[in-house]
C-alpha positions as CSV (number, residue, x, y, z in Angstrom):
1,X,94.3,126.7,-9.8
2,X,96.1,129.4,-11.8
3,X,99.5,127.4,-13.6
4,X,101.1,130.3,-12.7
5,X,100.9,129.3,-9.1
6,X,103.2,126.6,-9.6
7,X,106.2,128.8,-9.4
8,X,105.1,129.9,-5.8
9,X,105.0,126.1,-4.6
10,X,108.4,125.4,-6.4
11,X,109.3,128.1,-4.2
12,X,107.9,127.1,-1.5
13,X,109.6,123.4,-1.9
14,X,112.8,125.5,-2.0
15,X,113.0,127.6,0.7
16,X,111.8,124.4,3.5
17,X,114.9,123.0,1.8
18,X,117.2,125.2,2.4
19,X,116.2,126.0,5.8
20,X,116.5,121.9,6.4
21,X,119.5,121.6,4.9
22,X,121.3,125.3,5.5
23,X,121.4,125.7,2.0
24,X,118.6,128.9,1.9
25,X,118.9,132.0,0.1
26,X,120.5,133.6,3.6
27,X,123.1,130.6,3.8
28,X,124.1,131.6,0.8
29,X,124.2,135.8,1.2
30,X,125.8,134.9,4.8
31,X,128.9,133.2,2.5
32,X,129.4,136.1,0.6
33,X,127.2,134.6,-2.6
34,X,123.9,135.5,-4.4
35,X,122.2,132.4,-5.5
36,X,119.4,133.5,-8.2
37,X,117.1,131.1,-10.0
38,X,118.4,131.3,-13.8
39,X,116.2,128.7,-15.2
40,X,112.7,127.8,-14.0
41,X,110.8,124.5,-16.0
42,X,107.4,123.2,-15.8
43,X,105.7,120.3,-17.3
44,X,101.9,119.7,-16.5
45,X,100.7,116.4,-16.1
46,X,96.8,117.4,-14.5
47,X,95.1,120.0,-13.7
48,X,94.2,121.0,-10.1
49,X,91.1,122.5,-9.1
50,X,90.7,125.8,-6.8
51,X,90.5,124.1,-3.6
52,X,92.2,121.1,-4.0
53,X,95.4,120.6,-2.1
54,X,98.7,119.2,-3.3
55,X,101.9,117.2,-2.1
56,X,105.4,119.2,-3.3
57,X,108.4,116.9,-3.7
58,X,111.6,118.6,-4.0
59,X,115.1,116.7,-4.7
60,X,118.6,117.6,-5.1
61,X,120.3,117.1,-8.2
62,X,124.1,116.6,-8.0
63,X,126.0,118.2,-10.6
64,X,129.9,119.5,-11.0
65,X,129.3,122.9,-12.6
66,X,129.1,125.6,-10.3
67,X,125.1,125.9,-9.9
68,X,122.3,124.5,-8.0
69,X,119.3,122.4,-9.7
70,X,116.7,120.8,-8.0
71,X,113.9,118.3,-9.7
72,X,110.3,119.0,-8.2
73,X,106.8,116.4,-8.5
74,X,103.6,118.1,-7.7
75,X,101.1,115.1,-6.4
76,X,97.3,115.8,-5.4
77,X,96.6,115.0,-1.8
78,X,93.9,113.3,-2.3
79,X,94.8,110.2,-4.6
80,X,98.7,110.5,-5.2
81,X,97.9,111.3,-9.2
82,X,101.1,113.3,-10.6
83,X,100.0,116.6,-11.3
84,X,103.0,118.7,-12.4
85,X,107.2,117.8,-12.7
86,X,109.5,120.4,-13.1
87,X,113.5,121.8,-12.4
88,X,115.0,124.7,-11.1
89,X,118.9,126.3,-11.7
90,X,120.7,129.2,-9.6
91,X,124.0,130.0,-9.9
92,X,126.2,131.7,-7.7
93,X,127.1,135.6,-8.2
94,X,129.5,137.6,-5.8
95,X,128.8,140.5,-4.0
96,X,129.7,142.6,-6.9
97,X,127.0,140.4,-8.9
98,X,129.2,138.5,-11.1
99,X,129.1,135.3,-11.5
100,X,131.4,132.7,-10.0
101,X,132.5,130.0,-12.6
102,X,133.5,127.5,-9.8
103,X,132.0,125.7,-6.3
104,X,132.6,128.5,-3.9
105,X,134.3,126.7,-1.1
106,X,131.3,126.8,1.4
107,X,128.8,124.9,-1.3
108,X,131.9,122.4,-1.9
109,X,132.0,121.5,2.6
110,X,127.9,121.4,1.8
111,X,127.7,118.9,-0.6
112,X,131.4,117.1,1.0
113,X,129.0,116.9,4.3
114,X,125.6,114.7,2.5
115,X,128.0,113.1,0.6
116,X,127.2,114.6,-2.7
């Protein structure tokens, strides 16, 4: 597998997120917010091979600063070994693309409804 790969199933992790917990990239436009990815870490752990497949863990990570970060564990499929950890940041723009310094008030109901 190419490393650079990795991004896409960060990605990936982070769009079925969104659309489970209305949190997605059109939640967000719908609100009157852009929410780009500012920051994107990886650490590798293993390497996979070409056809091997992979498990993508994706968690939350509560924070008061207006921004989103999630933490990310890449496991193989086939015997649970850890193959890549990593983290993610977006931060919220207005329309005009610039950025908003607080929770806009739709991202503060969000996290007030899962009790973050």
């Amino acid at each position: 597998m190419l490393h650079g790969s990795y991004a896409l199933y960060f990605d990936e992790a982070l769009e079925k997120f969104g659309r489970n917990y209305d949190l997605g990239y059109l939640n967000i436009f719908g609100e009157g917010y852009y929410a780009p990815l500012v920051d994107l870490n990886f650490q590798y752990k293993r390497p996979l091979k070409y056809e091997d497949t992979m498990i993508v863990e994706i968690q939350y990570v509560p924070t008061e600063a207006a921004k989103i970060c999630f933490s990310y564990k890449i496991y193989s499929s086939e015997d649970k070994t850890l193959i890549a950890t990593g983290n993610s940041t977006q931060v919220f723009l207005d329309k005009d693309y610039q950025m908003v310094w607080y929770n806009p008030p739709f991202y503060q109901e969000w996290k007030q409804k899962y009790g973050l």
